[in-house]
C-alpha positions as CSV (number, residue, x, y, z in Angstrom):
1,X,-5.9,6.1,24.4
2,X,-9.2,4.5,23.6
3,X,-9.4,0.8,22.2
4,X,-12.5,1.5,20.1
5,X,-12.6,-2.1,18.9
6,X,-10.9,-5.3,18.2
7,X,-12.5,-7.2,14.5
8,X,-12.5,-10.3,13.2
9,X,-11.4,-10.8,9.1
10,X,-13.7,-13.1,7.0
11,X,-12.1,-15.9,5.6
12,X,-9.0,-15.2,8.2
13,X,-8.9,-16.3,11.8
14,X,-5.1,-15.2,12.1
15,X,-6.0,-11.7,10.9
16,X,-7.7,-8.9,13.3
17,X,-8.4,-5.5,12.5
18,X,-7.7,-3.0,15.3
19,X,-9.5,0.7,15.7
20,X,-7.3,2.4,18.6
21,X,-7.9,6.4,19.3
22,X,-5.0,8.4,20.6
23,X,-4.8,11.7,22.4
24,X,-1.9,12.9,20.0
25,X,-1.5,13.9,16.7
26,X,-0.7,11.4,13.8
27,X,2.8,12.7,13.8
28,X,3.5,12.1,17.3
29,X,2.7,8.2,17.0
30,X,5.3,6.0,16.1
31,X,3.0,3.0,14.5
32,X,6.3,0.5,14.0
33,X,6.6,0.7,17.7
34,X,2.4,-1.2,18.5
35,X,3.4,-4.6,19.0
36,X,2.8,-7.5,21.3
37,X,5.4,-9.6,23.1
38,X,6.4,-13.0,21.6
39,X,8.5,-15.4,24.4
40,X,11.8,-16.8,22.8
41,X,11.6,-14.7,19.8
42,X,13.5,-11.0,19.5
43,X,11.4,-7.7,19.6
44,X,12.4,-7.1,16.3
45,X,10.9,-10.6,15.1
46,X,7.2,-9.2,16.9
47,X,4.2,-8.7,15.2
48,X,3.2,-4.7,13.9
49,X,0.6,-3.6,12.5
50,X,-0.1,-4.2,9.0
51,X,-1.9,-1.7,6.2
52,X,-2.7,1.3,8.6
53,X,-5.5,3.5,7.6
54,X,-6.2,6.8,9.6
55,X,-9.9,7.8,10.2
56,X,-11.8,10.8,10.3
57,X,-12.5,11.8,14.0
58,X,-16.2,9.8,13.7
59,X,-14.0,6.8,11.9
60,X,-16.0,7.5,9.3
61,X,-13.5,8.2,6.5
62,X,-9.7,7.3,5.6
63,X,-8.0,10.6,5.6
64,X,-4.5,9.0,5.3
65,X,-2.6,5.7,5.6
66,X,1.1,4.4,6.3
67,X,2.2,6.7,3.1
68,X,0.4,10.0,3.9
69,X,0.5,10.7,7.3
70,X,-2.4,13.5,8.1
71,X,-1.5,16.5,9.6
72,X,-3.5,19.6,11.6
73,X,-5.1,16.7,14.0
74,X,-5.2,16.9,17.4
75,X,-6.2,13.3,18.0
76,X,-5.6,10.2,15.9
77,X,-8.0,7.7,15.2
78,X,-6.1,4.3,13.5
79,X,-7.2,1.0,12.1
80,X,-4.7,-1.5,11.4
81,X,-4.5,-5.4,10.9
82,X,-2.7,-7.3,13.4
83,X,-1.5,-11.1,12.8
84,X,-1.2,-13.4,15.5
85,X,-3.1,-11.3,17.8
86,X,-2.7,-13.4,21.4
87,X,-5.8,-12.2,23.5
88,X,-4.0,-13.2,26.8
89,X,-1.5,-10.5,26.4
90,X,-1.8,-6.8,25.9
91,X,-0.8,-4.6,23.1
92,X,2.1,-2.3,23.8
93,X,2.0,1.4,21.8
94,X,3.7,4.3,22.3
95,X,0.7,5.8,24.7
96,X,1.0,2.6,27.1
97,X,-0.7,-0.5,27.1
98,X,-4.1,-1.7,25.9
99,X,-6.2,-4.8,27.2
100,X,-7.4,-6.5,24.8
101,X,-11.1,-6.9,24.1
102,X,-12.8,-10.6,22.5
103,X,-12.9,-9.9,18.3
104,X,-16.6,-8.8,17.4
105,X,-17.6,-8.4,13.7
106,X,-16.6,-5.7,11.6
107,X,-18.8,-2.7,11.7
108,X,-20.3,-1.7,8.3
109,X,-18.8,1.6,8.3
110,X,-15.2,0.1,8.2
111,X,-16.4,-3.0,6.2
112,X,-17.1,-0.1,3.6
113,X,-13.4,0.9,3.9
114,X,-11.4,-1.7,4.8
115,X,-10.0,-4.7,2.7
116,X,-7.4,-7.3,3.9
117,X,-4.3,-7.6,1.9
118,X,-2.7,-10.7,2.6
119,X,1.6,-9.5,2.9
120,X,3.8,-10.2,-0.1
């Protein structure tokens, strides 16, 4: 698993936006289950990602999100906002955990994508 980048949201400093790669098809990763611990408070009450888009192998493209899952990849290249985001603690997913890097701005081939929809 690759942590391709960790993005700060205008207008939101509780809101990242978080590109991970993963060795294994979109099928094969559980997305409910990318979370980050939160003392006192029950895993079920932890953070998830929020509005996940799949990419294109070059993250180019969305070629699926949380309702279409794509199939006939080999790898899986996601973008997701995350709320809270603690940088002193890693990010659990179902391929292990990821360090996390310090937010840098949004590249301009996802700020072409991407838009943050605040939760109902």
């Amino acid at each position: 698993m690759i942590l391709n980048g960790v993005y700060s949201v205008a207008n939101n400093q509780d809101v990242h936006l978080i590109e991970l790669t993963f060795n294994s098809p979109p099928e094969k990763i559980d997305v409910g289950l990318i979370t980050q611990t939160i003392q006192g408070q029950d895993e079920g009450d932890w953070q998830t990602p929020w509005d996940e888009k799949y990419l294109d192998v070059k993250g180019e493209k969305i070629i699926g999100d949380y309702a279409e899952i794509p199939n006939a990849q080999t790898t899986t290249r996601l973008v997701f906002f995350f709320h809270f985001l603690d940088f002193s603690k890693p990010l659990f997913t179902p391929s292990g955990t990821v360090r996390l890097t310090s937010p840098t701005s949004l590249p301009q081939r996802l700020a072409d994508l991407i838009k943050y929809e605040k939760p109902d």
